[in-house]
RODO-2510 file (C-alpha; in nm, 4 decimals, decimal comma):
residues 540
     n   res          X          Y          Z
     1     x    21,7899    13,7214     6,5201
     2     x    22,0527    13,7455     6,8382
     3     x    22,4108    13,5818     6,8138
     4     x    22,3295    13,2637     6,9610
     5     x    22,0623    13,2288     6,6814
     6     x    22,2862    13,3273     6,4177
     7     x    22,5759    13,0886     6,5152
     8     x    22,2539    12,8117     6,5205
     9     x    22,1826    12,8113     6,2063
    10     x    22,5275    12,9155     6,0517
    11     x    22,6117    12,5134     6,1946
    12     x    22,3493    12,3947     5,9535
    13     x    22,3680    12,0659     6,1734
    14     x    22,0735    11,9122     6,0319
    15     x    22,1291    12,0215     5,7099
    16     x    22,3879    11,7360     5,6607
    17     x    22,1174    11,4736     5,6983
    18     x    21,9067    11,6495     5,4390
    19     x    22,2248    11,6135     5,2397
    20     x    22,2826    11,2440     5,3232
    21     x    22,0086    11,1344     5,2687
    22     x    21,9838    11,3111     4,9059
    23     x    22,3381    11,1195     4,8232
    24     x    22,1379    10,7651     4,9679
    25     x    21,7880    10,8791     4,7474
    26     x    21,9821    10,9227     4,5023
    27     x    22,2380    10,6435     4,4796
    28     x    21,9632    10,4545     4,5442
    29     x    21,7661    10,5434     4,2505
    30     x    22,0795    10,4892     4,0404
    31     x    22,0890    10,1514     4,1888
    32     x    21,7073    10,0471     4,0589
    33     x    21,7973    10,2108     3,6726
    34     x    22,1722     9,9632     3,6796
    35     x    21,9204     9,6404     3,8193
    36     x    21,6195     9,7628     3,5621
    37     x    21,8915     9,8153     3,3232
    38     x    22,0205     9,4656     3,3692
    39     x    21,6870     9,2711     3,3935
    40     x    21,6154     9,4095     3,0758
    41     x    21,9447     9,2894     2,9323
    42     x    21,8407     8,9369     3,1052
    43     x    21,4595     8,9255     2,9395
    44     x    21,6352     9,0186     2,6145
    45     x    21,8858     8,6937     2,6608
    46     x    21,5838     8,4986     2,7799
    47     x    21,3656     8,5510     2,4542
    48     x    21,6863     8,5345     2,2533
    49     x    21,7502     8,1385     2,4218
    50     x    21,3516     8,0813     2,3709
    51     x    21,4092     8,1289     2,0019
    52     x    21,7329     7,9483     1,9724
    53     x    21,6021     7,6288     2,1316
    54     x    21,2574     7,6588     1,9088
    55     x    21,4878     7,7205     1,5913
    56     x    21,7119     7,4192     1,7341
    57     x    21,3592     7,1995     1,7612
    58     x    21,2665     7,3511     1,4264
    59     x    21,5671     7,1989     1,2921
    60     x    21,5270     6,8483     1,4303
    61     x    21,1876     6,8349     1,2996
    62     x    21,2750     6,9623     0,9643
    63     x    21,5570     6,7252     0,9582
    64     x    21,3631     6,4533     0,9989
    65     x    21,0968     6,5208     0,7462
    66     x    21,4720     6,5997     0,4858
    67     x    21,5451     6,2377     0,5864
    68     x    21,2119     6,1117     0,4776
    69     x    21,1987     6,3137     0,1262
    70     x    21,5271     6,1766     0,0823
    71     x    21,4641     5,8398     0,0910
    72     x    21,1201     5,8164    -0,0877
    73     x    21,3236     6,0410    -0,3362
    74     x    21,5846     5,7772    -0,3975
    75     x    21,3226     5,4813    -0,3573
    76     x    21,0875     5,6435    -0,6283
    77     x    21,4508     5,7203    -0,8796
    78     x    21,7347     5,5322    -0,7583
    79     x    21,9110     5,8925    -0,8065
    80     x    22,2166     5,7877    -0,5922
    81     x    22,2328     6,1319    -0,5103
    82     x    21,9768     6,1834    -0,2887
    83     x    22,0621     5,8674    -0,1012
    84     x    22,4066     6,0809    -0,0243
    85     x    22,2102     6,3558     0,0764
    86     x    22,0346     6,1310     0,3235
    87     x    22,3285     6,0065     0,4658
    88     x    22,4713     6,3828     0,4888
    89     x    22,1579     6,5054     0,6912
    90     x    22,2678     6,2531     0,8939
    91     x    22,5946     6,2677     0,9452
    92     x    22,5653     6,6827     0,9863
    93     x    22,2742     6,5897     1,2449
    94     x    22,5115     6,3844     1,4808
    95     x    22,8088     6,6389     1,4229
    96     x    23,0239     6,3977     1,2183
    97     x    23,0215     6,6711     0,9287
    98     x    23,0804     7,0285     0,8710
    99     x    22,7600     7,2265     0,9657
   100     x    22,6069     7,4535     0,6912
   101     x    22,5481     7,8063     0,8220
   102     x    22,1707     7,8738     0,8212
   103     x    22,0762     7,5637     0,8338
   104     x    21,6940     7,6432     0,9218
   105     x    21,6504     7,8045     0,6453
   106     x    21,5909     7,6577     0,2884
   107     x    21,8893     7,4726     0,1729
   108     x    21,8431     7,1154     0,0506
   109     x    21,6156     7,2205    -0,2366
   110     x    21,8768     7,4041    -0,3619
   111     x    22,0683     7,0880    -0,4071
   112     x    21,8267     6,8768    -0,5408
   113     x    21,8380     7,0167    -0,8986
   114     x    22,1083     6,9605    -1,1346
   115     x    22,4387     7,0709    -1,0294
   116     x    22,3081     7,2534    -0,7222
   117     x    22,4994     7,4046    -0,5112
   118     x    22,4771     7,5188    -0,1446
   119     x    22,3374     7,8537    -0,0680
   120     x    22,5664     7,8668     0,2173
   121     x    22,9159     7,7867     0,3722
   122     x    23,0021     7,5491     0,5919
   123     x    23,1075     7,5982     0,9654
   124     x    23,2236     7,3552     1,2429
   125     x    23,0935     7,0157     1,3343
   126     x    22,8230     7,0552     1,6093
   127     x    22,6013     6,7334     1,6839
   128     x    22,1987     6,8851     1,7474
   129     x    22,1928     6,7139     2,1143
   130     x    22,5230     6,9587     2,1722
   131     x    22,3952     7,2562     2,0354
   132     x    22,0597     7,1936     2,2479
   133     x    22,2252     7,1965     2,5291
   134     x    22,4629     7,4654     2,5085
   135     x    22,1396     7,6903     2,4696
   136     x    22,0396     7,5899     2,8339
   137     x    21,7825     7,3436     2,7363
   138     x    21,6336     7,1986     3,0612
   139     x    21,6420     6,8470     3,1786
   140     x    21,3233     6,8092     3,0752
   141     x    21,2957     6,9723     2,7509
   142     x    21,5929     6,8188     2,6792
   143     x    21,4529     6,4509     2,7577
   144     x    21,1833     6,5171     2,5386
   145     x    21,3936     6,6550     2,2307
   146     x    21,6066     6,3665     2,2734
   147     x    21,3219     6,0911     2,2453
   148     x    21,2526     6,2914     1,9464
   149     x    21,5971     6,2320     1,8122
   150     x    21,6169     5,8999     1,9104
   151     x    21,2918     5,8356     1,7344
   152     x    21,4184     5,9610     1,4830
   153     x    21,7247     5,7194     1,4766
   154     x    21,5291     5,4465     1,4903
   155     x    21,3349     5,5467     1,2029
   156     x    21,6421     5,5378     0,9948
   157     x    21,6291     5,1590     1,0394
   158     x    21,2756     5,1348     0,8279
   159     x    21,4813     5,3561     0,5365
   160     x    21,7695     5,1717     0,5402
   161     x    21,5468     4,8601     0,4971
   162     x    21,4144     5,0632     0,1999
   163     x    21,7469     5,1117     0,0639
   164     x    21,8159     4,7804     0,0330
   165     x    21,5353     4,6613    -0,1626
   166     x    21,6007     4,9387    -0,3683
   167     x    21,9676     4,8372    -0,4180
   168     x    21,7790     4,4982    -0,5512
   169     x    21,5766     4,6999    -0,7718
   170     x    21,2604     4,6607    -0,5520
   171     x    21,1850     4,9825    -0,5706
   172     x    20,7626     4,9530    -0,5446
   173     x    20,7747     4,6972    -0,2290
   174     x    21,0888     5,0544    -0,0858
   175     x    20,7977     5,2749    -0,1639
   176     x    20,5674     5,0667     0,0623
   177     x    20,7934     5,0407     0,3485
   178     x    20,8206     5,4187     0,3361
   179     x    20,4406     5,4773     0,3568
   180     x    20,3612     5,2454     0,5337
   181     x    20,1373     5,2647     0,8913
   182     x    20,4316     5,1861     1,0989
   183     x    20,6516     5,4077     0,8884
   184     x    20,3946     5,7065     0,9489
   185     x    20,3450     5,5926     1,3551
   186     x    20,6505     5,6805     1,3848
   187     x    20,7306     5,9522     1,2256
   188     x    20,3589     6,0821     1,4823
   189     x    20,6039     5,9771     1,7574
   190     x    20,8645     6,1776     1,6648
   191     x    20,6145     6,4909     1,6262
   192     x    20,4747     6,3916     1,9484
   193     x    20,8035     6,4504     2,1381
   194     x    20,8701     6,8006     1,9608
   195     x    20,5340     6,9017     2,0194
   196     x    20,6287     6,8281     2,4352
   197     x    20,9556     7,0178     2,3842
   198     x    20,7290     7,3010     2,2719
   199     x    20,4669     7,3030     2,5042
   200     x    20,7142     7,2857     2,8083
   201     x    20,8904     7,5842     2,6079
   202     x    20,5782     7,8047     2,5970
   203     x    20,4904     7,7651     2,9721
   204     x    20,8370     7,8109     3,0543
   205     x    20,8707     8,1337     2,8480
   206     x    20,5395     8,2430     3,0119
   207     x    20,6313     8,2148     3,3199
   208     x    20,9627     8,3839     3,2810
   209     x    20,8384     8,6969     3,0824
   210     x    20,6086     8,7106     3,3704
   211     x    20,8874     8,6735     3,6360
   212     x    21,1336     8,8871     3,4306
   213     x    20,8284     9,1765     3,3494
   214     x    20,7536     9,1867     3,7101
   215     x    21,1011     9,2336     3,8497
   216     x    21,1670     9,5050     3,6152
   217     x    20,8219     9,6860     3,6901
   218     x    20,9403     9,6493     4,0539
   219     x    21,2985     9,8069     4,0008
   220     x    21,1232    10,1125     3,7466
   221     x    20,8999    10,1479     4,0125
   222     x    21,1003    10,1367     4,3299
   223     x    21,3912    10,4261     4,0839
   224     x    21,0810    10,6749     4,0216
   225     x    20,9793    10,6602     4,3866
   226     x    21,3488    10,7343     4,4830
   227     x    21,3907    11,0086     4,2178
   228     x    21,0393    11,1634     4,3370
   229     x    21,1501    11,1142     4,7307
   230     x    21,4888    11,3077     4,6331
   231     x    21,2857    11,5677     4,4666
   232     x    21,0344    11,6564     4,7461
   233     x    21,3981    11,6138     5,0094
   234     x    21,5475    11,8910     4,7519
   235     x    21,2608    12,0712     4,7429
   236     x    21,2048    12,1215     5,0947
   237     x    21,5698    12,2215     5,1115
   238     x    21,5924    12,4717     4,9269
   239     x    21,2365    12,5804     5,1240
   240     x    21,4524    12,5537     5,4014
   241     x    21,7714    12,7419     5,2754
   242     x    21,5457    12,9914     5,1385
   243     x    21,4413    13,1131     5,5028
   244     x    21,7468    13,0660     5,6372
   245     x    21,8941    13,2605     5,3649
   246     x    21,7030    13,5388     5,4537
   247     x    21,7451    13,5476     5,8328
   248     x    22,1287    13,5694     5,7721
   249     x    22,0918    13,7931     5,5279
   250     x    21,9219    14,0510     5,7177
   251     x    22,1897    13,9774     6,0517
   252     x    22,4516    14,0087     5,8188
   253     x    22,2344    14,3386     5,6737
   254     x    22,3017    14,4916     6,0561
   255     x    22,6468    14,3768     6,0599
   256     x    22,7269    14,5488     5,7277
   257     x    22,6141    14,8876     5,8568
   258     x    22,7412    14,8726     6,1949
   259     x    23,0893    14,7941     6,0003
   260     x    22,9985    15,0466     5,7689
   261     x    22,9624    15,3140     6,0312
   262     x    23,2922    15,1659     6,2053
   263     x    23,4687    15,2160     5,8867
   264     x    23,3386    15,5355     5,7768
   265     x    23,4683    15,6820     6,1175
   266     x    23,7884    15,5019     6,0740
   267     x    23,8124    15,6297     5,7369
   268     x    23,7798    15,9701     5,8409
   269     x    24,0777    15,9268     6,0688
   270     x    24,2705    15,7843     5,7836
   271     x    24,2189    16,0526     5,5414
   272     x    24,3107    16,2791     5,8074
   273     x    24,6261    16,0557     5,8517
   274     x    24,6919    16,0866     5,4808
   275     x    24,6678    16,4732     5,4264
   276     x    24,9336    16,4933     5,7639
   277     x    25,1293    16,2198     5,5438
   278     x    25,1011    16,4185     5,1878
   279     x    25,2352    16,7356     5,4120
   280     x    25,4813    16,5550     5,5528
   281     x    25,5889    16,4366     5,1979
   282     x    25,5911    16,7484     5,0862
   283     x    25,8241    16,8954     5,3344
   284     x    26,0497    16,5862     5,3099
   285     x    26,0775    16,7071     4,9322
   286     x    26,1084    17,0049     4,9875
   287     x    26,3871    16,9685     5,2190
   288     x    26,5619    16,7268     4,9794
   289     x    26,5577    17,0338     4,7064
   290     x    26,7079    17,2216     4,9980
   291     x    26,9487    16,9976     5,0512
   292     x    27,0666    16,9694     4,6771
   293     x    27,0651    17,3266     4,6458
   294     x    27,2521    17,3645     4,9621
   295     x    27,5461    17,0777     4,8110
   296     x    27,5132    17,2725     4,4784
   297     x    27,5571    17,6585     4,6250
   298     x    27,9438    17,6698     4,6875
   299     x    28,0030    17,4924     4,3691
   300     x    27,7538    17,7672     4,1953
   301     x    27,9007    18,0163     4,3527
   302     x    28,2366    17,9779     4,2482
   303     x    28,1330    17,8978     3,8853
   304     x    27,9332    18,1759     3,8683
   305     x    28,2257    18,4410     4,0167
   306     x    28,5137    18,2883     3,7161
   307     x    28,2932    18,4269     3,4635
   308     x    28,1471    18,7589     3,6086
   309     x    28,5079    18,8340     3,7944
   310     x    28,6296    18,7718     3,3654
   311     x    28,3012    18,9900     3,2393
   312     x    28,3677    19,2666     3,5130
   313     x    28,7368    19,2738     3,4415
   314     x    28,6803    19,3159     3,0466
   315     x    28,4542    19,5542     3,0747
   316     x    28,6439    19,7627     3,2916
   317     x    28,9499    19,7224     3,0361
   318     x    28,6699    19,8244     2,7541
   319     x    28,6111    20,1325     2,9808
   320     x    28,9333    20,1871     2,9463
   321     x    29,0260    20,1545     2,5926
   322     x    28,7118    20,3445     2,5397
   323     x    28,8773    20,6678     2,7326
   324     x    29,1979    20,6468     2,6097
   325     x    28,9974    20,7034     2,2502
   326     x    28,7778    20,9435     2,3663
   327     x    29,0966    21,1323     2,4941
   328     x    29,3129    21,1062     2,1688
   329     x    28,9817    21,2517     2,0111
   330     x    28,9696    21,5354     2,2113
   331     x    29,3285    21,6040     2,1944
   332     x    29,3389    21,5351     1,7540
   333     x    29,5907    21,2861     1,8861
   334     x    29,4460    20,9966     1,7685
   335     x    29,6477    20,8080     1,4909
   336     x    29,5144    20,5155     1,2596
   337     x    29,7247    20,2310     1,3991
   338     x    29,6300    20,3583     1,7563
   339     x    29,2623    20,3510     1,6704
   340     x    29,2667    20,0217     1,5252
   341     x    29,4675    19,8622     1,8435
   342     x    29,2084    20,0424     2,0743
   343     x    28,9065    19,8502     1,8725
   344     x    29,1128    19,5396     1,8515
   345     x    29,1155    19,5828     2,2783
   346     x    28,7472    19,6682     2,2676
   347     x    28,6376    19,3664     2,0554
   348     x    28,8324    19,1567     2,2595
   349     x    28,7218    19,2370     2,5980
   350     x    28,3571    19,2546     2,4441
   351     x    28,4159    18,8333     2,3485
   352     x    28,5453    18,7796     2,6985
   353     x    28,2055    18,9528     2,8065
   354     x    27,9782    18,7193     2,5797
   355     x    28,1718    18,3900     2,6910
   356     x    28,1276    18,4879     3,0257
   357     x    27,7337    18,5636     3,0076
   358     x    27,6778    18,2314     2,7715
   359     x    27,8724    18,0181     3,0539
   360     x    27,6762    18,1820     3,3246
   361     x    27,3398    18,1382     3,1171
   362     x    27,4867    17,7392     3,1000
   363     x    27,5494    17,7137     3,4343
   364     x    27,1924    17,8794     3,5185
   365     x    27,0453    17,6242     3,2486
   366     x    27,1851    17,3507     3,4815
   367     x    27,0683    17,5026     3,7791
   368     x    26,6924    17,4949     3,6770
   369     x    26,7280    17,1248     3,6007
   370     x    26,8649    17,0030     3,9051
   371     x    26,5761    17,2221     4,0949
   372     x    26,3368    17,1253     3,8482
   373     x    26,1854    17,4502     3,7721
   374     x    26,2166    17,5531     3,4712
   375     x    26,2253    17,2236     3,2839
   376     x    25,9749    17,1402     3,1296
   377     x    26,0530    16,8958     2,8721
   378     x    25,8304    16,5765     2,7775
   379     x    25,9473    16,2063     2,7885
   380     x    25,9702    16,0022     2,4568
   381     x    26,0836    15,6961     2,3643
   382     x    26,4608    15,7080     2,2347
   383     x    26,7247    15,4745     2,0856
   384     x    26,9793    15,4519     2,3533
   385     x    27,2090    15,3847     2,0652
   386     x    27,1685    15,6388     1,8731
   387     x    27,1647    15,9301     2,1656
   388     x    27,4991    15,8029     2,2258
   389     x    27,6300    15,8596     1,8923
   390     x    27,4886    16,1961     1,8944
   391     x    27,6240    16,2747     2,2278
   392     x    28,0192    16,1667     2,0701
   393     x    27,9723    16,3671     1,7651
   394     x    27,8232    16,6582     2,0009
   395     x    28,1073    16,6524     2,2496
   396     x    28,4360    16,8900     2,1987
   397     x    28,7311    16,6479     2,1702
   398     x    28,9926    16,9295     2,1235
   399     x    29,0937    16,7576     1,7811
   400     x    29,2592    16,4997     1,9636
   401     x    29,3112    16,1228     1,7884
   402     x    29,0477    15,8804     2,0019
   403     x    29,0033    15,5220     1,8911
   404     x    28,6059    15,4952     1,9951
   405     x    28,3926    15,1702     2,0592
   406     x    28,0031    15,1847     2,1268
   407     x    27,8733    14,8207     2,2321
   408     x    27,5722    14,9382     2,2590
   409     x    27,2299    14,6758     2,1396
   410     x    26,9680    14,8610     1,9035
   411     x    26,6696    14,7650     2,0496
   412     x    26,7336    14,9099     2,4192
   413     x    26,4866    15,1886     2,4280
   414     x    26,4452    15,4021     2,7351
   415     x    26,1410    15,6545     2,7847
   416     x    26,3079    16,0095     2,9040
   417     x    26,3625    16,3901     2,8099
   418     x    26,6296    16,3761     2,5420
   419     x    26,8032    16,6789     2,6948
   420     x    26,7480    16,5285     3,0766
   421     x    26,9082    16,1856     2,9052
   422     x    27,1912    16,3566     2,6635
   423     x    27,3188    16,6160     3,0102
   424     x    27,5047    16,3386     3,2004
   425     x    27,6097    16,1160     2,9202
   426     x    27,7584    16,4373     2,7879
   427     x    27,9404    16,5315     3,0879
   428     x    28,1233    16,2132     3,1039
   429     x    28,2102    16,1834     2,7860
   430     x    28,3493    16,5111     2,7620
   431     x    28,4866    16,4408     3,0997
   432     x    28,7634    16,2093     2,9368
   433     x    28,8350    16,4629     2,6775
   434     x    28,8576    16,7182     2,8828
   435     x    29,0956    16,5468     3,1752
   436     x    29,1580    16,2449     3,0925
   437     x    29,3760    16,2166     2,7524
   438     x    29,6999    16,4406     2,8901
   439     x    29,9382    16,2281     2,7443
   440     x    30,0802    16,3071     2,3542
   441     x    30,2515    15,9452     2,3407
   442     x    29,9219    15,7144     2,4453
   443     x    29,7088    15,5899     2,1597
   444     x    29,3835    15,7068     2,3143
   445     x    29,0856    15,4713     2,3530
   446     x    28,7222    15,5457     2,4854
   447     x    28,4847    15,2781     2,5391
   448     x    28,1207    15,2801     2,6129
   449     x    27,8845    14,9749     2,6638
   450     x    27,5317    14,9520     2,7673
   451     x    27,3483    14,6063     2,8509
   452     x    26,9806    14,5130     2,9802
   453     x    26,9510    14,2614     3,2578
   454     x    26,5637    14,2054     3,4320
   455     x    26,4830    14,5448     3,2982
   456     x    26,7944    14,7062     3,4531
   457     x    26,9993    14,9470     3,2300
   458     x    27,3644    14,9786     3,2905
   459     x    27,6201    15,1887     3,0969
   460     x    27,9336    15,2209     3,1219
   461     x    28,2193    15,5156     3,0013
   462     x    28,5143    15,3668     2,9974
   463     x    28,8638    15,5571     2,9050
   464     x    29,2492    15,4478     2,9068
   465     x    29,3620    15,8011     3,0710
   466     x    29,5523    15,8864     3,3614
   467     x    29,3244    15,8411     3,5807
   468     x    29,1946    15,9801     3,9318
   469     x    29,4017    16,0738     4,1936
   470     x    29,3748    15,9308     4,5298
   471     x    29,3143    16,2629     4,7205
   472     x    28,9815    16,3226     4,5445
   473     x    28,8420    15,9427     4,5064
   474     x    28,6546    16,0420     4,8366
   475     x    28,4451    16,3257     4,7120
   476     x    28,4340    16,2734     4,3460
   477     x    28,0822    16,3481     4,3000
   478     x    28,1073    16,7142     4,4983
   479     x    28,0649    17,0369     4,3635
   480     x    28,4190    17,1384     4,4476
   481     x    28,6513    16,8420     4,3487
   482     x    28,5608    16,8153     4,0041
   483     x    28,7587    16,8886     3,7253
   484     x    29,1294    16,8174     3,5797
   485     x    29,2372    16,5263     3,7711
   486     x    29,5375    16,6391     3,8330
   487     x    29,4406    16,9831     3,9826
   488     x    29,0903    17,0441     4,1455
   489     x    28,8965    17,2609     3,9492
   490     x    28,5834    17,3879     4,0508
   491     x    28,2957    17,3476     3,8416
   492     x    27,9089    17,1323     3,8336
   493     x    28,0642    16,8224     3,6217
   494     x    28,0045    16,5011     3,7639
   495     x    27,8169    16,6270     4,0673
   496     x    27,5622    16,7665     3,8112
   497     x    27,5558    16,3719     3,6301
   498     x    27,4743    16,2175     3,9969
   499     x    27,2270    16,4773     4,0821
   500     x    27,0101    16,4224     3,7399
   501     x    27,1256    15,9936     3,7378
   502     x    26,9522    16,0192     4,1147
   503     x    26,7037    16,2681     4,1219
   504     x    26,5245    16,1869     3,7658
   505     x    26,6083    15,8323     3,6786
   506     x    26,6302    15,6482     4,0060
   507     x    26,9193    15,5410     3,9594
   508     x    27,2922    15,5653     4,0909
   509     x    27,6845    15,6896     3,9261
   510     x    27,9935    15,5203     4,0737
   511     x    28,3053    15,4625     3,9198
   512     x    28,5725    15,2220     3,9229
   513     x    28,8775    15,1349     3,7780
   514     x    28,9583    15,0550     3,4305
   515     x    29,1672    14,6949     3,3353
   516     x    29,3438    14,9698     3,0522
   517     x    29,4261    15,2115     3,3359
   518     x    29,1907    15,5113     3,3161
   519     x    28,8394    15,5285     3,4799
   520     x    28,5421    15,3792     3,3842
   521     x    28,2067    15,5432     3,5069
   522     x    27,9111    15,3033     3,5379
   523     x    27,5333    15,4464     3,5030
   524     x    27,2869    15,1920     3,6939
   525     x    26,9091    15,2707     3,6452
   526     x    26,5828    15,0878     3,6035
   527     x    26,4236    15,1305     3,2220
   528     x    26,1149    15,2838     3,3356
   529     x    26,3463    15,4867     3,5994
   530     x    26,2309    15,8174     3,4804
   531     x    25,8531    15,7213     3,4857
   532     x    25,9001    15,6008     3,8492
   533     x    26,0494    15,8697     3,9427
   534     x    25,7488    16,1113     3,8179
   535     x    25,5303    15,9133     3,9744
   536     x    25,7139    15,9591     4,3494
   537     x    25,7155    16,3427     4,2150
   538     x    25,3057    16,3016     4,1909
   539     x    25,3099    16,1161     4,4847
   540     x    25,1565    15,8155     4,3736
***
């Protein structure tokens, strides 16, 4: 398949047709199920008014047959009671009276005995006629129910006749009148017109579960064909799709491995790119060591000659002492209290020696940290807190009288070599012992807070000393111009607390000045700084 063929059938142009006309099949079929749906509902209404209108005929012939039990009843006992229940079939016929619920089924026998009672309640007045015609009786079924009813009116007149004679106590000439031939014509009548009402009612059900059967056969019909149509459409689009499908699949095959082949080569180029990148890196850290060294050397240098210039110096005074002996030995000049002087010399300048090779083997110490070989110590997860406190109770405050406060919260935690941590906290806090408290009268104070904001660790030093001298703000943080603030001394100090704060935890070591007078020296770092910092190590 070429381009141009590609792009043809990626437009899928007549695919929206299929599509359309899978929405119209469909909607369409929908459509029959609602009408099927709803002629069904209508057939079910239809037989449900059949019945009501039968029932409602039902009632006007049973009615009229209640009537005439009623009044042979009272004609054959003169029970006035049964005359009243005449004149109530009556009077709930027309709608005058409450109408008993049920009334088609048996409920005037259950009156007839002693203290009866009705089986049923009573509902609203409704006349028959009304009834008839709220169940959509048609004109003509109607016309023939109500020459049925009016029949049945008129027959009323022959029983009332009845009632009168038996009021007179005639009761054998009542019986007569109510079984008599034109008594019995027309009660025939009366039949006559129900029987109509039900005939019409049977052809006119006929022809409407016809009419009703056939329309929903139609609309069953018409939603299967629609449902089958959409199947076959589907059917022959997925056929379709299918072939399709596998003509772009194999284009796309050919575009995949020409892409493949163009990225394998560019790939190749990249890699290449990325091991001139990792060299690169490597220099550029390289050269940063250099660098640090290269700040770090004069400041080495110098702290390195105080202590050998000390050691050299004893040990040539040892020398010294030790000749002086060696002489009075040879001599047998050598008196007790001169002996013990010479080893008093000896022992001295032997302590200056071993402070001077412990500070050098410090200062060395210091040296492989800030170079990084050497150390070698693994990160854990420490109590910021509590390193403090161990820091203050490690640190040399020359028995001097400090009023200390640690804000510090309990549940900062920071992952990092204890030693790497402890190394600049340390040198500021012995900072302000060592240069900051020069002043007998001053009620020292040193301060030290630590907060967490958006996983950002600051901590501050804080002291109420005499503070830093303007001449040195500038270069603080070199090797040289560090020490008592009042004279430069030369020694690692806070240079060696920015190198580690920088090089191992990311982070930076400024100062600034204190509300009590003093200096307060802030630590700013990320939490994870000394993770982040291995990783840049690793280079990843």
């Amino acid at each position: 398949m070429n381009e141009k063929q590609y792009h043809k059938f990626l437009s899928f142009k007549y695919f929206e047709y299929i599509i359309g006309l899978c929405l119209t099949l469909f909607i369409a079929a929908l459509v029959f199920v609602v009408l099927a749906f709803v002629s069904k509902s209508e057939q079910q209404k239809g037989l449900e008014q059949n019945f009501n209108l039968v029932r409602l005929s039902q009632e006007l012939r049973l009615s009229s047959d209640q009537l005439t039990m009623m009044a042979r009843a009272y004609a054959a006992t003169s029970n006035p009671k049964f005359k009243q229940f005449f004149e109530q079939i009556l009077s709930i016929r027309s709608g005058e009276s409450p109408r008993p619920k049920h009334l088609n089924r048996v409920y005037w026998d259950m009156l007839m005995v002693l203290d009866g009672s009705p089986p049923f309640p009573s509902g609203e007045p409704k006349s028959l006629l009304d009834l008839l015609k709220k169940n959509g009786a048609s004109e003509q079924e109607l016309t023939a129910l109500t020459r049925a009813y009016e029949q049945s009116e008129s027959l009323v007149l022959l029983e009332n006749q009845a009632f009168d004679l038996v009021r007179q106590g005639k009761n054998q000439e009542a019986l007569t009148i109510l079984y008599s031939e034109a008594y019995l014509q027309s009660k025939v009548r009366i039949m006559s017109h129900i029987n109509e009402f039900l005939s019409i009612r049977e052809q006119k059900l006929d022809e409407f579960i016809a009419y009703s059967t056939m329309k929903l056969n139609v609309y069953y019909f018409a939603a299967v064909v629609c449902f089958l149509s959409l199947l076959c459409v589907l059917i022959f689009f997925y056929n379709a799709r299918s072939r399709i499908r596998k003509n772009i699949i194999s284009f796309l095959n050919s575009e995949v491995k020409n892409q493949t082949n163009e990225l394998v080569s560019k790939n190749n180029a990249l890699c290449a790119a990325v091991s001139d990148l990792e060299r690169v890196q490597a220099r550029l850290v390289n050269a940063e060591k250099s660098a640090t060294l290269m700040r770090l050397i004069p400041g080495l240098a110098h702290e390195i000659n105080t202590p050998v210039g000390i050691a050299v110096t004893a040990s040539s005074s040892q020398l010294l002492a030790l000749e002086e002996v060696k002489a009075c030995v040879n001599e047998n000049k050598l008196a007790k209290t001169s002996l013990l002087e010479s080893i008093e010399s000896i022992e001295n300048c032997a302590n200056l020696v071993g402070n001077s090779a412990s500070r050098i083997s410090n200062i060395m110490t210091k040296l492989k940290v800030i170079t990084q070989y050497g150390f070698d110590e693994k990160a854990q997860m420490l109590v910021l807190a509590d390193e403090i406190r161990d820091c203050v109770e490690d640190a040399d405050n020359k028995g001097m009288d400090v009023e200390l406060d640690i804000d510090v919260d309990e549940h900062i935690q920071i992952e990092a070599p204890r030693f790497l941590l402890h190394l600049p906290l340390a040198i500021l806090i012995e900072n302000s012992f060592n240069h900051a408290f020069e002043h007998p009268s001053t009620q020292y104070k040193l301060h030290i807070q630590a907060s967490l904001t958006n996983q950002e660790l600051t901590i501050r030093v804080c002291d109420n000393g005499c503070g830093i001298p303007d001449a040195i703000k500038g270069n603080l943080f070199d090797t040289l111009v560090v020490g008592n603030r009042d004279a430069t001394v030369t020694e690692l100090g806070l240079c060696l607390a920015h190198e580690i704060i920088s090089q191992y935890f990311c982070g930076t070591l400024e100062y600034e000045s204190h509300s009590e007078g003093g200096v307060c020296f802030a630590i700013t770092m990320p939490l994870d700084g000394f993770r982040q910092s291995a990783a840049k190590e690793n280079g990843e």
